[in-house]
C-alpha positions as CSV (number, residue, x, y, z in Angstrom):
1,X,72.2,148.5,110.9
2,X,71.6,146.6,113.9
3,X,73.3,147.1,117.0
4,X,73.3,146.9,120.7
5,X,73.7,150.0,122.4
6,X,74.6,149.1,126.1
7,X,77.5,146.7,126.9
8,X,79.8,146.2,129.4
9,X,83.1,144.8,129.3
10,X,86.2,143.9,131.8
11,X,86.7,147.6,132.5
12,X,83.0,147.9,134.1
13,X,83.0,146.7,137.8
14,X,80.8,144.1,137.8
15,X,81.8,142.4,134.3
16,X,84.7,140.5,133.0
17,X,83.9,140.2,129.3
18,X,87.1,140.7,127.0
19,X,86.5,143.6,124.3
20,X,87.3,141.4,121.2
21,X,85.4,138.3,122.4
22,X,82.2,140.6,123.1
23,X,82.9,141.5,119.6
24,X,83.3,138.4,118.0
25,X,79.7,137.6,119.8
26,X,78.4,140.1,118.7
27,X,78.9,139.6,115.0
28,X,77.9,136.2,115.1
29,X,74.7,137.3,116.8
30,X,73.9,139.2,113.4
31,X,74.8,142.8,115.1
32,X,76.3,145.5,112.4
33,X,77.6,147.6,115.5
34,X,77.7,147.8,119.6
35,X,78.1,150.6,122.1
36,X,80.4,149.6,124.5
37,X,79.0,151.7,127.7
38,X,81.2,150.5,130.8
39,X,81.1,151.7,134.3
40,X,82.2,155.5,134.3
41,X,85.0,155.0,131.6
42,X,85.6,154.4,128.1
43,X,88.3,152.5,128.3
44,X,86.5,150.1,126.6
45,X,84.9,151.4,123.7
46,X,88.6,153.3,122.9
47,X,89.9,149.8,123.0
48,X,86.7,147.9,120.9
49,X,87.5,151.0,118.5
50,X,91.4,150.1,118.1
51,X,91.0,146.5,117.7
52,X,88.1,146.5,114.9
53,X,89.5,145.8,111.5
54,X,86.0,145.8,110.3
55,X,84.6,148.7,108.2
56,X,81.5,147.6,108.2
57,X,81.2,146.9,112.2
58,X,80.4,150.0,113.8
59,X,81.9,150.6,117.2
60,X,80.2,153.6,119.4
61,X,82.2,154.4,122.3
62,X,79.9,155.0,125.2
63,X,80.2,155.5,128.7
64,X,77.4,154.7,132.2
65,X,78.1,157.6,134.3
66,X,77.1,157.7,138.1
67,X,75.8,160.9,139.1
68,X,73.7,162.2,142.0
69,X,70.5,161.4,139.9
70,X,71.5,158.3,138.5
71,X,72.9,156.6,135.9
72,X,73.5,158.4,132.9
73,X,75.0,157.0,129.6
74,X,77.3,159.0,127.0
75,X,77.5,157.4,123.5
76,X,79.7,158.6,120.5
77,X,82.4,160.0,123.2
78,X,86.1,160.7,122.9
79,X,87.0,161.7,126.4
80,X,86.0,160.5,129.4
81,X,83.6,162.4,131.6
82,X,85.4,163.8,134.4
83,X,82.3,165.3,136.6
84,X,79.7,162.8,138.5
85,X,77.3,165.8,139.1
86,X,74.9,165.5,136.3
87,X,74.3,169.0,134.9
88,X,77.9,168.9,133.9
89,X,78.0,165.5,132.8
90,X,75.5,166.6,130.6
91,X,77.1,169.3,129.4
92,X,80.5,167.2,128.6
93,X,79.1,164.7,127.0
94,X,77.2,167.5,124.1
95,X,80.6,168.8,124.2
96,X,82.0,166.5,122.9
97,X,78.9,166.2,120.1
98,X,77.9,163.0,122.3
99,X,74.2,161.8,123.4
100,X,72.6,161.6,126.6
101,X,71.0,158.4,127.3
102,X,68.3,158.0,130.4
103,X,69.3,153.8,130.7
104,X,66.3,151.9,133.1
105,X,64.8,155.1,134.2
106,X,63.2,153.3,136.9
107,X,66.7,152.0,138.9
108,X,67.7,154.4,141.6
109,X,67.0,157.5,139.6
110,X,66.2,161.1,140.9
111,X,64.3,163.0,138.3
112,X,62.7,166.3,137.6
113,X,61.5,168.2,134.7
114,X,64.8,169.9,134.5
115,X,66.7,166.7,133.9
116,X,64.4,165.4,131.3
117,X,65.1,168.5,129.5
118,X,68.9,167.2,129.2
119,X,67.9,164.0,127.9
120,X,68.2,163.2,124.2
121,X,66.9,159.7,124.3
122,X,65.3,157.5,126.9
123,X,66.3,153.8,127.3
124,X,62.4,152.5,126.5
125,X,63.5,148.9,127.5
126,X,66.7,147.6,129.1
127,X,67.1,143.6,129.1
128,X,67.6,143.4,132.9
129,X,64.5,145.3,133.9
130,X,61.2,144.4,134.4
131,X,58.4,144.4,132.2
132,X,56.7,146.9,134.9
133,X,59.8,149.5,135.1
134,X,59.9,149.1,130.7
135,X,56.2,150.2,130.5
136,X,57.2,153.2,132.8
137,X,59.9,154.0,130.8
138,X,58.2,154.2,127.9
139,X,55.6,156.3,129.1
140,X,58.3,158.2,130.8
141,X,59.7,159.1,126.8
142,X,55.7,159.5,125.8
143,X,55.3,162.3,128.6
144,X,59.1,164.2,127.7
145,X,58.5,163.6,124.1
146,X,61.9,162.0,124.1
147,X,62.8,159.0,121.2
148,X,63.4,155.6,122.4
149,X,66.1,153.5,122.3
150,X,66.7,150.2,123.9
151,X,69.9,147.9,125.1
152,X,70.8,144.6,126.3
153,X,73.0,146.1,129.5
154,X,74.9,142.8,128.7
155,X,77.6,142.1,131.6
156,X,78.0,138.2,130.3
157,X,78.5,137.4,126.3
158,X,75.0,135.5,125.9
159,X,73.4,138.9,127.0
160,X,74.6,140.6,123.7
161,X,72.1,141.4,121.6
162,X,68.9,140.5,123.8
163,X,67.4,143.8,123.0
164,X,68.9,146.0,120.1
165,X,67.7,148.7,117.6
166,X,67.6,148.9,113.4
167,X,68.2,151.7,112.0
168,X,68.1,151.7,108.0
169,X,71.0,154.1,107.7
170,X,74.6,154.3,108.4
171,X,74.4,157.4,110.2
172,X,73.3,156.5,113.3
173,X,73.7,159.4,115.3
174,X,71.2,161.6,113.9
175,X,68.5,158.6,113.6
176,X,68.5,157.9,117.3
177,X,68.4,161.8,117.7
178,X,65.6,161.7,115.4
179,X,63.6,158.6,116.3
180,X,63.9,156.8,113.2
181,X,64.7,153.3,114.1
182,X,63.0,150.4,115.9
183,X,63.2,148.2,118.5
184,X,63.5,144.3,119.0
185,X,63.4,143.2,122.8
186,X,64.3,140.4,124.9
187,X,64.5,139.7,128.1
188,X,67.2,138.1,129.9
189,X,67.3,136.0,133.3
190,X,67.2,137.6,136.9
191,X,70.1,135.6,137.7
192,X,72.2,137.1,135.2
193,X,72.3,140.5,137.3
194,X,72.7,138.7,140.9
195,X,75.8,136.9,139.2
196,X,77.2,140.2,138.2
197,X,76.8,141.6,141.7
198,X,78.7,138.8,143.0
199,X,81.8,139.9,140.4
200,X,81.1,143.4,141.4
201,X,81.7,142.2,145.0
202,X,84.8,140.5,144.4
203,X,86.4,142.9,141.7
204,X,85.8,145.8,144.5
205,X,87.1,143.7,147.4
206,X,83.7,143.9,149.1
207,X,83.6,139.4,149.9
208,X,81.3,140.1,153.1
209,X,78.4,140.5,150.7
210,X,79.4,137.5,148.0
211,X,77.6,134.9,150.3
212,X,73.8,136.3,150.5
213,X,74.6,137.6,146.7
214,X,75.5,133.9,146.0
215,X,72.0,132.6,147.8
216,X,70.3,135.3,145.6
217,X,71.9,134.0,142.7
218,X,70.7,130.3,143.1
219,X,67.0,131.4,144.2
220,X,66.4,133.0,141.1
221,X,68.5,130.2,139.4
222,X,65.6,127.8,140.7
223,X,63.4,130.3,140.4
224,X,64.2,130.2,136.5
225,X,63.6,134.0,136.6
């Protein structure tokens, strides 16, 4: 099996990728399954799960939830997270026999030794973070003693797939819970994230900021970072 577990479709803020084009992608990228993981719903996933005639295409709905620490990603979900204080998200995502995912520990998180303990997997390498924040987050799992996983975080379709995991079995819940699977990364252009602020900005109404996102977007363009 070999899937991307962090994608974001139309129903994320800052992404307006349909659900059966990012699956047709996907597919033709060589992936067996994705995780659809939008913005603090999973809206998409429910929908990527409807829509796939495929038996052999696995379809994990997932879910990035904001929280007071962080970012903090649900997969195998059936109901969407209600709280945004992380000790319950937490506890609603196990409820529902779910996994906790730490994604790019190192963007605008706040954490303790108490948090870690929460964490069933750590996001080792995320395709729109830097080399420097991966090798944290890495050692960040080594420290925890927490198994790795890693995801594209695609917003656009030619992100899919950058950075996925094979796992030879089709139960993939219990090998990410017990580490048995491995890694192939990529990563993708700089660019890629300023040009999903700029749809954030105009999806949430917020077109003061789209100018100095756009000047962003076309220095790291030239910049070929």
């Amino acid at each position: 099996m070999i899937l991307d577990l962090h994608i974001h479709s139309k129903y994320s803020f800052d992404s307006f990728s349909e659900i059966d084009n990012i699956m047709l992608v996907a597919r033709r990228k060589g992936l067996n399954g994705i995780a659809i993981t939008d913005h603090n719903t999973i809206r998409g996933g429910i929908e990527a799960e409807k829509i796939n005639k495929d038996a052999d295409f696995l379809v994990i709905v997932g879910c990035e939830i904001s929280t007071e620490i962080g970012d903090v990603i649900g997969l195998f979900l059936n109901e969407e997270i209600k709280s945004r204080y992380s000790k319950e998200v937490f506890e609603e995502i196990h409820r529902q026999g779910g996994i906790v995912v730490l994604p790019h520990p190192y963007k605008g998180h706040k954490l303790s030794d108490e948090i870690m303990k929460n964490i069933d997997a750590v996001e080792g390498f995320n395709s729109r973070t830097s080399e420097e924040d991966n090798k944290k987050a890495m050692k960040l799992a080594e420290q925890y003693k927490k198994h790795v996983i890693a995801g594209s975080d695609a917003h656009f379709y030619r992100e899919i797939g950058a950075s996925r995991v094979i796992i030879n079995s089709k139960d993939v819940k219990n090998e990410i819970l017990s580490g048995r699977l491995k890694l192939e990364t990529t990563k993708t252009p700089l660019y890629m994230e300023s040009l999903s602020q700029m749809i954030k900005s105009i999806k949430l109404g917020k077109y003061v900021d789209i100018p100095i996102q756009f000047m962003w977007f076309i220095r790291n363009v030239l910049e070929r970072k």
